[in-house]
BALOBA-1460 file (C-alpha; in Angstrom, 3 decimals):
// residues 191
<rec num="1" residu="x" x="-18.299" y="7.032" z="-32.945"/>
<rec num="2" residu="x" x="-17.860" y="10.775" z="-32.686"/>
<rec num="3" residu="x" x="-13.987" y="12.324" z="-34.601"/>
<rec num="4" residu="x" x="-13.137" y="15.266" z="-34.086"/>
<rec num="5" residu="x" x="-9.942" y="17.248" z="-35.175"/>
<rec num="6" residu="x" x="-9.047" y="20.338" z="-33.275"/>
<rec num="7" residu="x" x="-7.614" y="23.440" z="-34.536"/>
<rec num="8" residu="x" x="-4.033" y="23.281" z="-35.091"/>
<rec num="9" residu="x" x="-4.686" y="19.938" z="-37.082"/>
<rec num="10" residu="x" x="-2.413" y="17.959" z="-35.385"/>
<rec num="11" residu="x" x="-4.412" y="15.940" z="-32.758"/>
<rec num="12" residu="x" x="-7.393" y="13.965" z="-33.071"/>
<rec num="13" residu="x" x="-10.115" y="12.696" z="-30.381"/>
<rec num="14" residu="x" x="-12.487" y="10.092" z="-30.904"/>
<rec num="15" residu="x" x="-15.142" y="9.469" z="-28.886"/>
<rec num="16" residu="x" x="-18.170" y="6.489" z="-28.450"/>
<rec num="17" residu="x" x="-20.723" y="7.776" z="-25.842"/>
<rec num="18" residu="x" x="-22.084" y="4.529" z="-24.397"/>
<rec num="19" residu="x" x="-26.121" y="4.438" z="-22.742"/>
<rec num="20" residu="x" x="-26.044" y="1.466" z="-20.087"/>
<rec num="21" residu="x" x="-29.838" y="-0.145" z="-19.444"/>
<rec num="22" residu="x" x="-28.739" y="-0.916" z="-16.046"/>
<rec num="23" residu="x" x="-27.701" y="2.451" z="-15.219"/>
<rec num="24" residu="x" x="-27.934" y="6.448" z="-15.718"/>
<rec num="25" residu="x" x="-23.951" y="6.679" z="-15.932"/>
<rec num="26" residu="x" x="-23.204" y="7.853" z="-19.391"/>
<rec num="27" residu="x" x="-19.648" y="6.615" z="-20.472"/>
<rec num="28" residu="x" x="-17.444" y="9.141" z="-22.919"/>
<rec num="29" residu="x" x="-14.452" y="5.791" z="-23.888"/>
<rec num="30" residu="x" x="-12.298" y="8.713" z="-25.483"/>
<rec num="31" residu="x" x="-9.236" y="7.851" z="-27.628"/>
<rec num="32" residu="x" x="-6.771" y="10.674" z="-28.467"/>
<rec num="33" residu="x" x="-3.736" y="11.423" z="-30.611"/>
<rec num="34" residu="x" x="-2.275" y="13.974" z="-29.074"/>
<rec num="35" residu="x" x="0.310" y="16.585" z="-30.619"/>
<rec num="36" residu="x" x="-0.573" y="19.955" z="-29.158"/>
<rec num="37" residu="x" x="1.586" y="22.523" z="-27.842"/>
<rec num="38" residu="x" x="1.022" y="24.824" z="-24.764"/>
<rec num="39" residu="x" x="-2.756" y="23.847" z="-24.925"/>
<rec num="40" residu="x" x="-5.370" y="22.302" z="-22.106"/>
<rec num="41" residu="x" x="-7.837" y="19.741" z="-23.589"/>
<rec num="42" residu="x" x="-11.496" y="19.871" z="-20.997"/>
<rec num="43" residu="x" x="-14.317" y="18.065" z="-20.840"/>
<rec num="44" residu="x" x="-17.629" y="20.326" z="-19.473"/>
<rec num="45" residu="x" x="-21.105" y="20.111" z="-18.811"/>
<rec num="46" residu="x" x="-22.941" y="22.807" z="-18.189"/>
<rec num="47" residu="x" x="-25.941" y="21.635" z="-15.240"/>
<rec num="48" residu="x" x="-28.423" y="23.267" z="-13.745"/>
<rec num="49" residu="x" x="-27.834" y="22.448" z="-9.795"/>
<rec num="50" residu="x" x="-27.935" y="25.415" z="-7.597"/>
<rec num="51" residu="x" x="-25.150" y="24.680" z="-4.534"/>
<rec num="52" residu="x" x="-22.679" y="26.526" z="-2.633"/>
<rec num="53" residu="x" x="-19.947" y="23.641" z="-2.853"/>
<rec num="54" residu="x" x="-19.179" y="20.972" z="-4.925"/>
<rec num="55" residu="x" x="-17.947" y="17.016" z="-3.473"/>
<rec num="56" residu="x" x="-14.217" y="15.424" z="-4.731"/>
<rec num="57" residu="x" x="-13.535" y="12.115" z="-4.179"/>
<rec num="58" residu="x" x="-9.686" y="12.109" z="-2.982"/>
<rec num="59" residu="x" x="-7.767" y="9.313" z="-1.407"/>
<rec num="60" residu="x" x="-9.055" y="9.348" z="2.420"/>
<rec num="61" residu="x" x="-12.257" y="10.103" z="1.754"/>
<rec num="62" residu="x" x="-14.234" y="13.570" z="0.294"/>
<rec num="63" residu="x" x="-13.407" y="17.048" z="0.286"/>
<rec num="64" residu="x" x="-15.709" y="20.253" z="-1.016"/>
<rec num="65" residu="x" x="-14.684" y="23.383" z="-2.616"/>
<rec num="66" residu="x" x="-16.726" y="26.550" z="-3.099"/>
<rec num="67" residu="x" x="-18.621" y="26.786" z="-6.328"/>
<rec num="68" residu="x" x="-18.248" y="30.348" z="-6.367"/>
<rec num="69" residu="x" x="-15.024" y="33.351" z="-6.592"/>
<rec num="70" residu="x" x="-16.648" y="35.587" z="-3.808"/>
<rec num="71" residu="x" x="-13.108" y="35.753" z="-2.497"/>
<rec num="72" residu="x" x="-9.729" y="35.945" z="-3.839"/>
<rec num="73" residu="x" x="-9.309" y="33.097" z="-2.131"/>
<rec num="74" residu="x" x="-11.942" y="31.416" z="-4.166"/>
<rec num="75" residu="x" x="-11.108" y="32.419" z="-7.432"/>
<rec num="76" residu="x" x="-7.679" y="31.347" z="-6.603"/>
<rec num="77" residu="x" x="-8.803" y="27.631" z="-6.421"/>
<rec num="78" residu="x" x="-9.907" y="27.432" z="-10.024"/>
<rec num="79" residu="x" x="-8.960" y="24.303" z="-10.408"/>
<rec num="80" residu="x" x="-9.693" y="21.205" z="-7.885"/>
<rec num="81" residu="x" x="-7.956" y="17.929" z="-7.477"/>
<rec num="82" residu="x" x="-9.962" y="14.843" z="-7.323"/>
<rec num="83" residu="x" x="-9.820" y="11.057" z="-7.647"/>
<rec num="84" residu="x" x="-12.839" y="9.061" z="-8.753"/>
<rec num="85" residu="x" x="-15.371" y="11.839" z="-9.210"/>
<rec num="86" residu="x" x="-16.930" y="15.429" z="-8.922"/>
<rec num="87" residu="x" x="-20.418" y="15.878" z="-7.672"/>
<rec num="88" residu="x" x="-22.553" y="18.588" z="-7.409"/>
<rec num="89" residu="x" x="-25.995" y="18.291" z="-5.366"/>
<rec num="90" residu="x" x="-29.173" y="19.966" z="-3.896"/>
<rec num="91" residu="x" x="-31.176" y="18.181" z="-1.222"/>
<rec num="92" residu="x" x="-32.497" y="15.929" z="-3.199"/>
<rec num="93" residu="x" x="-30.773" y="15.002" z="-6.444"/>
<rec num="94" residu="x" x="-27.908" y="16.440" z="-8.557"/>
<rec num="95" residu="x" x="-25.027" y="15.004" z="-11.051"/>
<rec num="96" residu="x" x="-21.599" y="13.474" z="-11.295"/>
<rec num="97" residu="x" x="-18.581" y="13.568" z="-13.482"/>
<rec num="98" residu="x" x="-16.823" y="10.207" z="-12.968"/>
<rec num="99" residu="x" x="-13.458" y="9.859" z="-14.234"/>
<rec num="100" residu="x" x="-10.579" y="6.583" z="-14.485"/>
<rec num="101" residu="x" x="-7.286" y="8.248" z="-14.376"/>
<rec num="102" residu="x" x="-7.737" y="12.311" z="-14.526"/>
<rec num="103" residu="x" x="-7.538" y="14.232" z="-11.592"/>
<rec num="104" residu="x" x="-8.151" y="17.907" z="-12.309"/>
<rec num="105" residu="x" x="-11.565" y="19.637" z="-11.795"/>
<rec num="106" residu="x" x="-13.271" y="22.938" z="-12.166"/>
<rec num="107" residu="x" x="-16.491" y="23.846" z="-11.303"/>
<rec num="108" residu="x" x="-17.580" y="27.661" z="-11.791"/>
<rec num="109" residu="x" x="-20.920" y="29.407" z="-12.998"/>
<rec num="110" residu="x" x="-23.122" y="26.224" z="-13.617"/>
<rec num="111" residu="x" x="-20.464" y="24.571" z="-15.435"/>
<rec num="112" residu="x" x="-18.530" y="21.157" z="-14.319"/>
<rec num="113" residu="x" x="-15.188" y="20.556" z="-15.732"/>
<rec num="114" residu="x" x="-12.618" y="17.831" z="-16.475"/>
<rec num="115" residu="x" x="-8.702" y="18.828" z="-17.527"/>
<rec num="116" residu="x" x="-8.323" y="15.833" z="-19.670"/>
<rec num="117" residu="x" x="-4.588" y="15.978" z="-21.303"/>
<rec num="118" residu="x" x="-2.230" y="19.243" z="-21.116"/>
<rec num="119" residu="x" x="0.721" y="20.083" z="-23.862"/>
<rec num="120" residu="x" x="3.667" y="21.162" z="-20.955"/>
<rec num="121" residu="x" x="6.759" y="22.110" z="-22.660"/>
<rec num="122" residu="x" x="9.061" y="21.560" z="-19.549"/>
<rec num="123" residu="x" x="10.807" y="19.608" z="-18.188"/>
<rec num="124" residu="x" x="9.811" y="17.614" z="-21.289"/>
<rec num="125" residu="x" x="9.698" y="18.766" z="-24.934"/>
<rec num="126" residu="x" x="7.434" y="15.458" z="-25.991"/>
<rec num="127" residu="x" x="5.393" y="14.890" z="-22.753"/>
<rec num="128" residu="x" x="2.100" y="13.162" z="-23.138"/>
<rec num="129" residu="x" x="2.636" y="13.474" z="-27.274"/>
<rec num="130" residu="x" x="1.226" y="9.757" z="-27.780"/>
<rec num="131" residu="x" x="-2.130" y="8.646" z="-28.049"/>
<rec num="132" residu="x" x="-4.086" y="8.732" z="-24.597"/>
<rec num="133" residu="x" x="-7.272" y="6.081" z="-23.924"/>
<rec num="134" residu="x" x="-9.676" y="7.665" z="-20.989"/>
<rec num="135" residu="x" x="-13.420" y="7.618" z="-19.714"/>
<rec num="136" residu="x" x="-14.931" y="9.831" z="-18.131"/>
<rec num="137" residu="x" x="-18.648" y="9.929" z="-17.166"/>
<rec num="138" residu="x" x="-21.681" y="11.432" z="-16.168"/>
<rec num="139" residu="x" x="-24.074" y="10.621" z="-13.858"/>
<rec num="140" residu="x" x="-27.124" y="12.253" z="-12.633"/>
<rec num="141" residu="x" x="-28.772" y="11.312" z="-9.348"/>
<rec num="142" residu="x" x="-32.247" y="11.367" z="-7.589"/>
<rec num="143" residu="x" x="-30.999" y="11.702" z="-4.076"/>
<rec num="144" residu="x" x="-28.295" y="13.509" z="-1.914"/>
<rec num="145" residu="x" x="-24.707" y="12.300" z="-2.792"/>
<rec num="146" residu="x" x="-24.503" y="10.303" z="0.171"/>
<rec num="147" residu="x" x="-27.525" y="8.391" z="-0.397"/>
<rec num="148" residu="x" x="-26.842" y="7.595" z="-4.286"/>
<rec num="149" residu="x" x="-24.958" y="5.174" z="-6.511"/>
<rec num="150" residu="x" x="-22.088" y="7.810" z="-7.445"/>
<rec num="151" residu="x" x="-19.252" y="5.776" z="-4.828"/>
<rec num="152" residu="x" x="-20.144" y="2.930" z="-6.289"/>
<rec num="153" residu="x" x="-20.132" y="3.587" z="-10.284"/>
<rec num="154" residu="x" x="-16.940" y="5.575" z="-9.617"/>
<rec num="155" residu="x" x="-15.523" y="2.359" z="-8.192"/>
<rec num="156" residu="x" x="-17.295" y="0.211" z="-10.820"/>
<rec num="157" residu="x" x="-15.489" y="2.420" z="-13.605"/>
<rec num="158" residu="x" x="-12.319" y="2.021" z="-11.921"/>
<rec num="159" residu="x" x="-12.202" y="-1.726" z="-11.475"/>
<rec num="160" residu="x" x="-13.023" y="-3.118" z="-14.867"/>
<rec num="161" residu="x" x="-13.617" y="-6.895" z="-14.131"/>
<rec num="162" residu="x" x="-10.458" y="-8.855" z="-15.237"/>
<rec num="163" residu="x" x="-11.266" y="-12.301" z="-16.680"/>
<rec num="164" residu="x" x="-8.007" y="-15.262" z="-17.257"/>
<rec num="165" residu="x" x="-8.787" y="-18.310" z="-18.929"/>
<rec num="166" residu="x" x="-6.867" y="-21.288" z="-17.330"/>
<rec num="167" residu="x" x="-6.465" y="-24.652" z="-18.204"/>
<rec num="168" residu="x" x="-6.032" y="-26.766" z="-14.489"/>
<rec num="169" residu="x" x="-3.043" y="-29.017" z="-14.652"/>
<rec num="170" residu="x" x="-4.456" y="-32.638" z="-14.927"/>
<rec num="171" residu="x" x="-3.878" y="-34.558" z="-11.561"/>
<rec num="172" residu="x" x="-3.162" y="-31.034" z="-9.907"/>
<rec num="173" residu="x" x="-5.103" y="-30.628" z="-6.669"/>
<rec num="174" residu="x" x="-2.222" y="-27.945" z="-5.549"/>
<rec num="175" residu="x" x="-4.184" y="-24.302" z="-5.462"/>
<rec num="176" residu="x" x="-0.914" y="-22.779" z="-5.351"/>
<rec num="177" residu="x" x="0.234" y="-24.100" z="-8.679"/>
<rec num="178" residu="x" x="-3.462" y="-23.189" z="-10.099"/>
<rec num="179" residu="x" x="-2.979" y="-19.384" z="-8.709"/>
<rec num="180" residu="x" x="0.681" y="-19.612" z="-10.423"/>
<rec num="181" residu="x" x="-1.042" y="-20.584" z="-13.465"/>
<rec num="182" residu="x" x="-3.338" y="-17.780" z="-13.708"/>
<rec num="183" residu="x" x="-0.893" y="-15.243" z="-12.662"/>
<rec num="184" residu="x" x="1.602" y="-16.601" z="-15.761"/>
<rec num="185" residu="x" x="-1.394" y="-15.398" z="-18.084"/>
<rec num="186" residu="x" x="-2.093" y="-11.594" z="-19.652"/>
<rec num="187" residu="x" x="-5.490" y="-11.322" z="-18.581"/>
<rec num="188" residu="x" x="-8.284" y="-10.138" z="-20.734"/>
<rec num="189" residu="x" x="-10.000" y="-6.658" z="-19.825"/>
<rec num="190" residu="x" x="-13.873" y="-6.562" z="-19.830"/>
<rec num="191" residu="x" x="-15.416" y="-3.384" z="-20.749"/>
């Protein structure tokens, strides 16, 4: 487990970056206490994948966004919603940032980027001032995005398997009242 404190002292982030054997998704399960004010907290990566445009999963589908600021227009977009993931891509492989509940990218000059918490003053004096639990992820690729695994670890990391253990009423051949009986318990999450 990585800890790190950042500047102003007041928040801390720690980190376990988790190898999977069945897998080249690299999981960052991030934990943080944060107390900032009028500060961004980002994940990037710099990579080394030469394309115009980089992929967002969003809710109907994908969209892309310029990877450059040849235009006003582009430099205006420096930041890029997205659901599940980020992907950038040549012909024939390229690399992933998967996320579970962030939705803010950047991608600019060889580096991929992840707005993980923000310290907004208003409307809210004490917004997000709590301790935050995340992953994010990343995932290189040997193919084109639409031939890879990237849809389907994004999914995978955001649909942990749920597991209830449930005791079956004796004499109770009623699935309804079985169903009831699971729903009544706090399931467990498996990581």
């Amino acid at each position: 487990m990585f800890e790190y404190k950042l500047h102003s002292g007041k928040s801390v982030i720690k980190q376990i970056v988790a190898f999977h054997s069945d897998t080249a998704r690299v999981d960052f399960i991030t934990e943080v206490d944060w107390h900032e004010e009028k500060k961004l907290l980002k994940a990037y990566f710099p990579v080394d994948i030469r394309t115009d445009y980089a992929t967002f999963d969003v809710q109907s589908g994908t969209i892309r966004r310029a990877t450059h600021a040849n235009t006003s227009w582009d430099a205006a977009k420096h930041e890029v919603y997205g659901h599940k993931f980020c992907d950038l891509s040549e012909a024939r492989f390229g690399v992933a940032l998967l996320n579970d509940s962030k939705y803010g990218y950047s991608v600019r000059e060889g580096n991929m980027g992840l707005s993980l918490l923000k310290a907004s003053k208003f409307p809210d004096h004490e917004a997000d001032m709590k301790v935050h639990n995340f992953i994010y992820s990343l995932l290189p690729h040997d193919r084109a995005l639409e031939d890879s695994t990237v849809f389907e670890e994004a999914h995978k990391l955001n649909t942990p398997l749920w597991v209830a253990i449930v005791n079956k009423p004796a004499g109770d051949e009623d699935f309804a009242s079985l169903r009831d009986a699971v729903n009544a318990i706090a399931p467990i999450q498996i990581d």
